[in-house]
N, C-alpha and C positions, 0 to 999 in steps of 0.2 A: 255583703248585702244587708238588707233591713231586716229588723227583728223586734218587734214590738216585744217581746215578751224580753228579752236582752234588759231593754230602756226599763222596762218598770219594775224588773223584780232584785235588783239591787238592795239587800237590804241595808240600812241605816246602822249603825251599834253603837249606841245604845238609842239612838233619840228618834225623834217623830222629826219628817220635816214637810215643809209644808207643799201642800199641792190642793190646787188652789179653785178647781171650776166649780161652781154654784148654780143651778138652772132650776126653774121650775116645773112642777109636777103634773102628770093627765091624770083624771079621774080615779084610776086606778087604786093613785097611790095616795096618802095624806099631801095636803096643799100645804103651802105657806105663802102668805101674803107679802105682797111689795114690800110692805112695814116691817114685818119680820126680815127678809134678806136686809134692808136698811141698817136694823139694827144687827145682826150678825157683823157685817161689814165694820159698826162702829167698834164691837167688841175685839176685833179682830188689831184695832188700829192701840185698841186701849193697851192688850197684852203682848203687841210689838211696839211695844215704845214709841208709835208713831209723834212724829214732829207736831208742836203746837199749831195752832190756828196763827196764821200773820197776816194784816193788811199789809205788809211793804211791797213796796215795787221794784224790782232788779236792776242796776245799772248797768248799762251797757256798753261794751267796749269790742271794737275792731279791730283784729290784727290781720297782716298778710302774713301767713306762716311758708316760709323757703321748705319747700320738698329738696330731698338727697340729688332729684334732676332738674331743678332749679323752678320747677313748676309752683305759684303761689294759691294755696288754697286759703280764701277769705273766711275766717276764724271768728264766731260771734261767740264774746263770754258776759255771761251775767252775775253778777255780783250781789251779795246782799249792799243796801247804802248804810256806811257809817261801820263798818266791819272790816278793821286793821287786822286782827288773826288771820294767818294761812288756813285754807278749808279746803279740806275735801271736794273733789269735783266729778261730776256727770257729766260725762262722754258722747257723744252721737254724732256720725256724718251721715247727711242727705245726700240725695244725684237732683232732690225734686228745687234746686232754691232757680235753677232754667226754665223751669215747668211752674213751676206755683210758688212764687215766695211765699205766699200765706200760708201756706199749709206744712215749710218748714217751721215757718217761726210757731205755727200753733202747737209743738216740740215744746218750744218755752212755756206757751200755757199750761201744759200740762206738767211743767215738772213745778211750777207756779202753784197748780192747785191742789199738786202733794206737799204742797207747802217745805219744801226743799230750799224754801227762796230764803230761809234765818241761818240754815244750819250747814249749805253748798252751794257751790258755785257750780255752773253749769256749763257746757264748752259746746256751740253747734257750728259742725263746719260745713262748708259749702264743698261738695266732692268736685274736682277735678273738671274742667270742661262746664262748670255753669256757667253761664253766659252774664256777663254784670257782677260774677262773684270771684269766680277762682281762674285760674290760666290753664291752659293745657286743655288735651280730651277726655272727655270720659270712656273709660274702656273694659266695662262690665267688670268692676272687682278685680281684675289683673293687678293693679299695682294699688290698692286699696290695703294688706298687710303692709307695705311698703309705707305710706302715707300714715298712717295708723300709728305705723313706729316713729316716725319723725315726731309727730304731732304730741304725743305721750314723753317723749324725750324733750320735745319745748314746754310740755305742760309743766312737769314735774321742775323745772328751774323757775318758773313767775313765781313771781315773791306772794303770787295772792293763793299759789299752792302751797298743799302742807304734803305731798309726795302722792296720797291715792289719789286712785282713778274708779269711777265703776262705770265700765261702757257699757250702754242699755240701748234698742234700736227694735223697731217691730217691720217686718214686712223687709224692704229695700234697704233699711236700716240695722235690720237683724242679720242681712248677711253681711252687711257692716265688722256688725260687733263680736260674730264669731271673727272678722277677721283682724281684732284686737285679740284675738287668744294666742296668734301665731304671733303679733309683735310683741307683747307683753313677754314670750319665752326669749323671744331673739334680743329684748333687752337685758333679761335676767342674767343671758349666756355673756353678752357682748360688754354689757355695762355695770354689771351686775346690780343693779336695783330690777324690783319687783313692785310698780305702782299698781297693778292689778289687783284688787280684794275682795271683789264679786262680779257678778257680770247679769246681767237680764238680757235676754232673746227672745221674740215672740217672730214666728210666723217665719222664719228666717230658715239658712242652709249654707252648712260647713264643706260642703262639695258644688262645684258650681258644676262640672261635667254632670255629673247626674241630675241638674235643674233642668239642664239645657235639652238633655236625652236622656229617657225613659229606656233603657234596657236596648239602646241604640236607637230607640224612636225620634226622629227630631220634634218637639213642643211647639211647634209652628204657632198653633191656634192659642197656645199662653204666652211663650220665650217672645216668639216674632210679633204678635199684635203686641205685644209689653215695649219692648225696644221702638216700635213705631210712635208707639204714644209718647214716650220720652223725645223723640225726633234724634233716636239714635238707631235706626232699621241698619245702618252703614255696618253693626256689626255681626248684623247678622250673617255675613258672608265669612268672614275669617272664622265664625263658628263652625258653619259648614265647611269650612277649611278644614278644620281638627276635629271630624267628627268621630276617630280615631280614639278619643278622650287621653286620659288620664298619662297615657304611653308615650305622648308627643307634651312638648316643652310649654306650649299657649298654655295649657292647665293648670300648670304644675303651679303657678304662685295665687290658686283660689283652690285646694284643699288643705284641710289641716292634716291628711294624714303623717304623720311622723311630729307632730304636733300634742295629739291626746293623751300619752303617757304623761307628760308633762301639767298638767292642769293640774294646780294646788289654789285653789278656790271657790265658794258653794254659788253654782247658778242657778236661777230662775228661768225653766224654759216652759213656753206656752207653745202649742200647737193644735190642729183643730182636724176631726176624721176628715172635712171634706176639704182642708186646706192646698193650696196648688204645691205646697212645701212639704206636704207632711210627712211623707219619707224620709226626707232629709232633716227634717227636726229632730224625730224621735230614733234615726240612725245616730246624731250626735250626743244626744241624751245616753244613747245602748254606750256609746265609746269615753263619753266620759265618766259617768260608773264604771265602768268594765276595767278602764284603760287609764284612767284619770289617779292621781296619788289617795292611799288608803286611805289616808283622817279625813277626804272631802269627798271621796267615794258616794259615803250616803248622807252626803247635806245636801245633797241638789234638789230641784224641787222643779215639779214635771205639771203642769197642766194641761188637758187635752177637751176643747170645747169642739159645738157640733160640726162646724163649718171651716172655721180660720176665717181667709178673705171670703170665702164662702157666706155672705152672712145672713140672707134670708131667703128661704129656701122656698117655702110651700105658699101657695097662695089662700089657701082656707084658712081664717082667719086664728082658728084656737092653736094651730100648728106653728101659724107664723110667729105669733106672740112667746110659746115655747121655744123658740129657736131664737130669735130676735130677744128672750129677755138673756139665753142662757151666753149667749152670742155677749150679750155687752156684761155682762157680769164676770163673765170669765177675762173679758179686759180690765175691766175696774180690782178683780183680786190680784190680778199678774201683777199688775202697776202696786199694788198695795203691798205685794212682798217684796218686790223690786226696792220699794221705798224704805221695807226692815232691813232688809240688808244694808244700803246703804248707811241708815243711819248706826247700825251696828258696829260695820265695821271702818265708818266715816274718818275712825282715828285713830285704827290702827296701823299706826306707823313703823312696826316693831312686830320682831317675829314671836315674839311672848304677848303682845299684844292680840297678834290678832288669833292665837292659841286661844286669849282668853276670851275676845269676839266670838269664834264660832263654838264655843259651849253656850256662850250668852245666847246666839243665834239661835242653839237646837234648843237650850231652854225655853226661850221664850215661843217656840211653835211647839214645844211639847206641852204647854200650860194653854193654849187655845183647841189641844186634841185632836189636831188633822193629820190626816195620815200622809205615808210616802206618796202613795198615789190617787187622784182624784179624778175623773174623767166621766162624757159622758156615756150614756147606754141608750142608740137608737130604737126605733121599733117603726113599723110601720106607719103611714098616717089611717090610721082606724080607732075611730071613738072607743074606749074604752081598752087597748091595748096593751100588752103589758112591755114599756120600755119609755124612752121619753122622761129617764130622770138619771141626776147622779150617781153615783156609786163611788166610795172609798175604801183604800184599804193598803197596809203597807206594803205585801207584797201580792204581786197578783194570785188569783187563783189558780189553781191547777190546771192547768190546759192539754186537755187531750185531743192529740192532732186525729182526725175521721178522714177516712179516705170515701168517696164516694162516686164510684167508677162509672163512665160511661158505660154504655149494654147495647144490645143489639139492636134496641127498638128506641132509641133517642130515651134510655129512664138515665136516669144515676142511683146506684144502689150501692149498697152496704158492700157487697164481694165481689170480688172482681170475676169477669166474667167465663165463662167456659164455652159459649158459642162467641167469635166474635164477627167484628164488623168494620168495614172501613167508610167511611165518609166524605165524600167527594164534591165539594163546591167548585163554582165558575169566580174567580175574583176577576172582574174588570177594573182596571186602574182610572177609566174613564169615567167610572157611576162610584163611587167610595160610598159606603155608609156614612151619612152624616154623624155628625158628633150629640149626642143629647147627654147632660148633664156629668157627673164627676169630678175629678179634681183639678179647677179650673179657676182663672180670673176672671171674673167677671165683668172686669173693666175690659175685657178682651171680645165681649160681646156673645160669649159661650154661656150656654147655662151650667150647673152649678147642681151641686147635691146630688142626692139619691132622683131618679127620675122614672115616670111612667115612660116607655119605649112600643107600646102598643102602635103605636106609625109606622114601627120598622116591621111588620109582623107580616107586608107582603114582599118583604126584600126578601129572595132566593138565593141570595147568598149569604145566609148568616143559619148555623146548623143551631138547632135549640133542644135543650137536653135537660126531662125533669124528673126531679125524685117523687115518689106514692105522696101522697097527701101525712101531715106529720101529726101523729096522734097526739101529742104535746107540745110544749116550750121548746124550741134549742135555740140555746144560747154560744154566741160566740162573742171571742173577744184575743186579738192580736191577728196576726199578720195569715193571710189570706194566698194559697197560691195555685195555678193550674198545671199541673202536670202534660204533658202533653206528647203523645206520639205521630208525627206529622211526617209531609212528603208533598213535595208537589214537582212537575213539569218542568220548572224555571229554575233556576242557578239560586235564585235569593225572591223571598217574598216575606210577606210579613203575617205573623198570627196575633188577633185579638181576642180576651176571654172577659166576658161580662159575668159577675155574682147576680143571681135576679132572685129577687122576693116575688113568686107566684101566686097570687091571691085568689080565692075557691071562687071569683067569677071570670078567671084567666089574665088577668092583670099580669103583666109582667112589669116589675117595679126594679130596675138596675140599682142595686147598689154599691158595688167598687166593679173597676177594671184596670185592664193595664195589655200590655202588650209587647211584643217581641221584634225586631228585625232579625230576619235568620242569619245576615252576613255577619254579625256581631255577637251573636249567641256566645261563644267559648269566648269574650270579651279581651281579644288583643290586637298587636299594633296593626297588624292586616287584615283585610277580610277574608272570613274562609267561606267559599261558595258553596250551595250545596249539592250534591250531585244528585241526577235524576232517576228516581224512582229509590232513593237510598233514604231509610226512615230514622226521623232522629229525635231524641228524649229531647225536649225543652221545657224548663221551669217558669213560668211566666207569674211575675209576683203581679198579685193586685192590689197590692198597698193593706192598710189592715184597717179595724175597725172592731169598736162593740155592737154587738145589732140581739135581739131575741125575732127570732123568726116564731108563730103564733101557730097553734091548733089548728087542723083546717087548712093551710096554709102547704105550697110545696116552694122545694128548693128549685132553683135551675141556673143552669149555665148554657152560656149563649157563647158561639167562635165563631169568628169572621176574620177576615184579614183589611181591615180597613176602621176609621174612626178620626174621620177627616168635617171640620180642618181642624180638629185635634193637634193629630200627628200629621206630618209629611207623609201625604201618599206615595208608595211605594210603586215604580212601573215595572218592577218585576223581571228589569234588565240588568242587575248588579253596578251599575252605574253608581261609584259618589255621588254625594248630592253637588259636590261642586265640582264636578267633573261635565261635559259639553252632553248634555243629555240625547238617548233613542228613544225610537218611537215605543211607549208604553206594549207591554205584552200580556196577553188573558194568562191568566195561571189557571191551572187545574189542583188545586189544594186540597189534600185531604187528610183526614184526623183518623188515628186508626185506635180502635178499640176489642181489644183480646189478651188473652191470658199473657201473650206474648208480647204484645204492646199493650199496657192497661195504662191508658189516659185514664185521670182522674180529677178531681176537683180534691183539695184539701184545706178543711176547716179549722181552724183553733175552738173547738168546744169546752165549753165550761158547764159548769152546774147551772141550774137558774138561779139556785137560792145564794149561790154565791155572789149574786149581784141584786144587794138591797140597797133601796133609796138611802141617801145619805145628808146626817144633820147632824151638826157638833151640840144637842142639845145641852150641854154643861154650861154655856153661856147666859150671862145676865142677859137683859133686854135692854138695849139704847137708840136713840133714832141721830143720824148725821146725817143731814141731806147731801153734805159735802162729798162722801162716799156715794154715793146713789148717783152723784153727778158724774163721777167717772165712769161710767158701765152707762151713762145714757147720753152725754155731750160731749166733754173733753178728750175720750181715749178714743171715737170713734174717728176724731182728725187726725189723732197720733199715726193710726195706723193705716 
């Protein structure tokens, strides 16, 4: 499972490497202005060797590249004009050239105005099933390792290659380019060359089974409005075929697991708290530190902005701007290291080569000062509150996990309890609680972020559970989970647990959730039903986050069994989802709370002081507009 704290505290030996998110400051804290992050951004390009300024314009060239099952994906490379040498090249395949040519090709603008267009060539393929592009179907990343491998095994023979590759990809592209990590090994093994020598990921995921279902949930309201808008809905059924995951064979060619040990390369990964991906980013971040070979272990380099696709959140205007600058800045840095690596380790073709790349690499991010990890630190939207800025640091802070137990009278308290209590809702599968905000697409018509939920406060079915008002700060920071001791009437239902920031006029303010199907709990190839009136421990992650909850302020946790159309509502008949469905059934669900069942709510707490605003002040001052443009126009179409 997921582990924030896994991904970030890997430490580096000896060097700093870079991580990368930038945002702006509330009141609170000291500001810095537009100009200032501008020039930051210049200095950063100056001490990574960034590529010169060039008016050229790329040539362009068409190929139909033969897939291993005879399928031809349409292959667009750009070229510098007048550039006989073999170059290094950047990698990236779309699904979008069916759906929006333009917005493939503006892929090229943007590696145009990293100015990559003197010193690389660039490679953008049309995925499988475009229509006017490539042959065949597209089929959600199934055969995408597969394709990946061909495509890198024809790169590396054009005469206008000199052997590297760096595949870089954000969003639908980033699960892409993780899935150049599995052909990159399969060529190492098979052919023995190694064109892979960095890799950038934003917003992406190395497990497609866990994109598709949330802890067995199906992602109806992201997975299936996502597929629809592509005008690929058709797969959503062989999904719900294998919703089995990982245990049945559909899967098996969209995870890297037995893959991560093998990673001998420093990537660039961005991911965002309220990103539809973010679990799945920052689980592959945990596995390639962890799992990944020692000398690159800690060259990786992790950003984490407020949202991901997530990217404007609050409609009050000083809030939107914090989020909206810190949102496109954390694009414009990813891209900016993305582009050191590259040009780093552009040429090295040679295993002593590229030994001496990544000292060059970690040297030149230790001489700009940024630490391993860099991310941001939520807080409430309240004038003057203390969170709503950066923080850095190489390894994280000390995290101490607080347990905070359900009690008799709906509190949540420090110790667990000694009278206890059980708690008994009606879930109807015919009224679900609607979905308000979290980790979501936007483009999917769901809102997004942290959200007020005060609407739901006359729904009778959703149990709400708060702690005493909190005489100080508490600060959190990593992975977020509910414990839970449950039962209900029916065979199979499902449990949902909301984090909520309670605000001293009642506000209840959701900030992560997540949830469980009960038939999939012990996660294998069959379902285990559960039997009635028989109570059972379940973990329910709620993805993680930094947040400082405020003085004044209480905690709460909300459970329900619904968060539709999120997820697929549950009728609480044990029925597959693609199985001939019955008439939906009421459950009688309830959450039990006692010395002997002690549900509880579990935080990652840290210091507060452990999370100060952060600024590499060792830097000269310079102004590039050209930088400023990536975090405000160019990366915004990337992605």
């Amino acid at each position: 499972g997921f582990c924030l704290n896994r991904a970030m505290n890997k430490r580096t030996n000896p060097v700093l490497v870079l991580l990368l998110f930038l945002i702006s400051y509330p009141p609170s804290v000291r500001c810095r202005s537009d100009d200032a992050i501008s020039d930051l951004l210049h200095d950063m390009t100056v001490a990574l060797h960034y590529p010169p300024v060039t008016k050229q314009q790329p040539t362009e060239f068409v190929y139909n590249v033969t897939m291993r099952d005879g399928v031809e994906l349409a292959t667009y490379v750009y070229l510098p004009p007048g550039v006989s040498t073999p170059l290094p090249v950047k990698y990236t395949a779309s699904p979008y050239f069916g759906l929006h040519h333009n917005f493939s090709r503006s892929q090229v603008g943007v590696w145009e105005e990293q100015q990559h267009i003197a010193t690389f060539g660039f490679v953008l393929q049309a995925e499988r099933g475009s229509p006017g592009h490539s042959t065949g179907q597209w089929d959600g990343w199934r055969y995408a390792a597969d394709d990946a491998e061909d495509t890198m095994a024809w790169i590396v023979k054009q005469k206008w290659s000199n052997g590297i590759i760096t595949p870089a990809g954000i969003s639908a592209m980033g699960i892409t380019s993780f899935r150049t990590t599995v052909a990159a090994i399969r060529l190492s093994n098979s052919k023995g060359i190694q064109p892979l020598v960095s890799q950038s990921i934003g917003w992406g995921s190395p497990e497609l089974y866990d994109t598709v279902f949330q802890q067995g949930l199906f992602r109806n309201g992201t997975i299936g409005s996502y597929l629809e808008l592509l005008g690929h809905e058709n797969l959503v059924k062989p999904m719900i075929d294998h919703e089995a995951g990982t245990t049945t064979k559909w899967w098996l060619n969209t995870s890297l697991i037995g893959f991560y040990d093998k990673v001998s390369w420093p990537t660039v990964m961005m991911s965002g708290w309220y990103d539809v991906f973010q679990q799945q980013t920052l689980e592959g971040m945990a596995q390639y530190r962890e799992q990944g070979r020692r000398e690159v272990s800690g060259a990786h380099v992790l950003v984490i902005g407020p949202g991901g696709h997530c990217k404007h959140i609050y409609d009050d205007p000083h809030y939107y701007h914090l989020n909206k600058t810190a949102h496109e800045l954390a694009l414009g840095i990813y891209l900016l290291a993305s582009a050191a690596t590259d040009k780093i380790f552009g040429n090295a073709t040679s295993t002593i080569k590229r030994v001496v790349a990544l000292e060059e690499w970690q040297a030149a991010l230790k001489k700009v000062d940024i630490p391993h990890n860099v991310w941001y630190v939520w807080g409430p939207p309240v004038y003057g509150a203390l969170g709503h800025f950066t923080t850095a640091m190489d390894v994280l802070p000390e995290v101490k996990y607080e347990s905070l137990y359900l009690d008799a009278d709906y509190g949540l308290q420090i110790r667990a309890p000694t009278v206890g209590a059980n708690y008994t809702y009606d879930y109807d599968p015919t009224n679900p609680v609607p979905s308000i905000g979290g980790n979501t697409l936007p483009e999917s018509g769901l809102s997004c972020g942290p959200a007020n939920i005060d609407a739901l406060k006359s729904r009778w079915d959703i149990l709400r559970f708060t702690s005493p008002r909190l005489p100080a700060h508490v600060a959190i920071t990593g992975d977020v989970t509910a414990i839970l001791h449950v039962s209900s009437n029916c065979t199979d239902t499902d449990f949902m647990a909301k984090l909520v920031d309670v605000f001293p006029n009642g506000t209840r303010w959701a900030i992560l959730d997540g949830g469980i199907r009960m038939r999939w709990r012990e996660q294998t190839a069959k379902p285990v039903y559960m039997q009635k009136g028989v109570v059972y421990e379940v973990t329910i992650s709620l993805w993680a986050l930094s947040y400082i909850f405020q003085p004044g302020h209480r905690i709460g946790l909300d459970i329900t069994s619904s968060n539709a159309p999120r997820f697929s509502v549950n009728p609480n008949t044990g029925v597959l989802l693609a199985d001939p469905q019955k008439p939906p059934l009421q459950a009688a669900n309830t959450v039990h709370a006692s010395a002997q069942h002690p549900s509880r709510l579990v935080l990652p707490a840290v210091k507060v002081e452990a999370l100060q605003p952060w600024w590499p002040d060792g830097l000269e001052q310079h102004d590039v507009d050209m930088i400023v443009k990536y975090g405000s126009s160019g990366l915004r179409h990337a992605a």
